[in-house]
C-alpha positions, 0 to 999 in steps of 0.5 A: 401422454407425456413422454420420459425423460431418459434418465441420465448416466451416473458418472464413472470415477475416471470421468469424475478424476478427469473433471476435477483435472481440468478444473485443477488446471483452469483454477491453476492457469486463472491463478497463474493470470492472477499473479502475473496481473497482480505484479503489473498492477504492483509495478504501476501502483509504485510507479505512481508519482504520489508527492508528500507535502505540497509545495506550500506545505513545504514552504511553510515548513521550511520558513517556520525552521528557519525563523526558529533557528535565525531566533535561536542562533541571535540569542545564542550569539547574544550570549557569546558576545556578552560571554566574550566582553566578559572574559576580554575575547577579541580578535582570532580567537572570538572570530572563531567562536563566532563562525563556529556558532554560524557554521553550527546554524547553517548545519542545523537549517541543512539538517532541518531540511533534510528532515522535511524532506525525509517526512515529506518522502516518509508522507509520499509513502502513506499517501502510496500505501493508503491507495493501494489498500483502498484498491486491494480492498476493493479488489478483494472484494470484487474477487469475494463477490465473484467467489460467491457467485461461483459457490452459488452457481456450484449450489444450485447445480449440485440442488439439481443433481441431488433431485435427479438422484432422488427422482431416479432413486424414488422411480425405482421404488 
């Protein structure tokens, strides 16, 4: 004859209350780990050296402006010089005119660089953040896996508590 098991004791609520502490405090501490490991994980994400354009991306970059700017400045010059031989221009003054045009050129080739640099840094930083939502992605769902694992671990032993309480409650009757 098969020998019975003896039932198990129904919980007390001061057993049930200090369960659900120490759960409160292993899910507080977990929590705790998760965000000192997420900020090291931020710091060395942004300490990444992630470049923007590559160098022949740049160049080319940059010799497209300059060629676009050297057109722009010869036909500006062009117009001076036809706009100086008109009004009789010469000397101090069209030397002034003219290094004003040249100063105006150079300041657009330093600007032009300025904003590849800008949209290289501006690139560098999409580059950045499009691998750190790859990653977040993927832990996230790492973390929503675990999660469910958990839920399903919790289900199967509340399944199990359920049929005790019905053995138990069917034995009685």
């Amino acid at each position: 004859m098969a020998k019975k098991s003896k039932p198990l004791p129904e919980p007390t609520e001061e057993e049930i209350k200090e369960r659900a502490r120490k759960e409160a405090e292993e899910i507080e501490k977990k929590r705790k780990e998760s965000r000192i490991e997420g900020r090291k994980y931020a710091e060395e994400v942004l300490s990444r050296d992630i470049q923007g354009f590559t160098p022949s991306q740049r160049r080319a970059m940059e010799e497209g402006g300059s060629r676009r700017i050297g057109r722009e400045f010869q036909g500006y010059q062009r117009q001076l010089l036809a706009q100086q031989g008109r009004r009789g221009v010469r000397g101090g003054a069209a030397y002034a005119q003219q290094a004003d045009l040249a100063r105006m050129a150079q300041e657009s080739k330093q600007q032009m660089m300025q904003d590849i640099e800008q949209a290289s840094a501006d690139a560098a930083l999409k580059k950045l953040a499009a691998m750190f939502s790859i990653e977040q992605g993927e832990a996230a769902q790492s973390a929503l896996d675990r999660q469910l694992a958990l839920e399903e671990i919790r289900l199967e032993q509340e399944r199990k508590r359920q049929r005790m309480l019905e053995d138990k409650y069917f034995r009685r009757i």
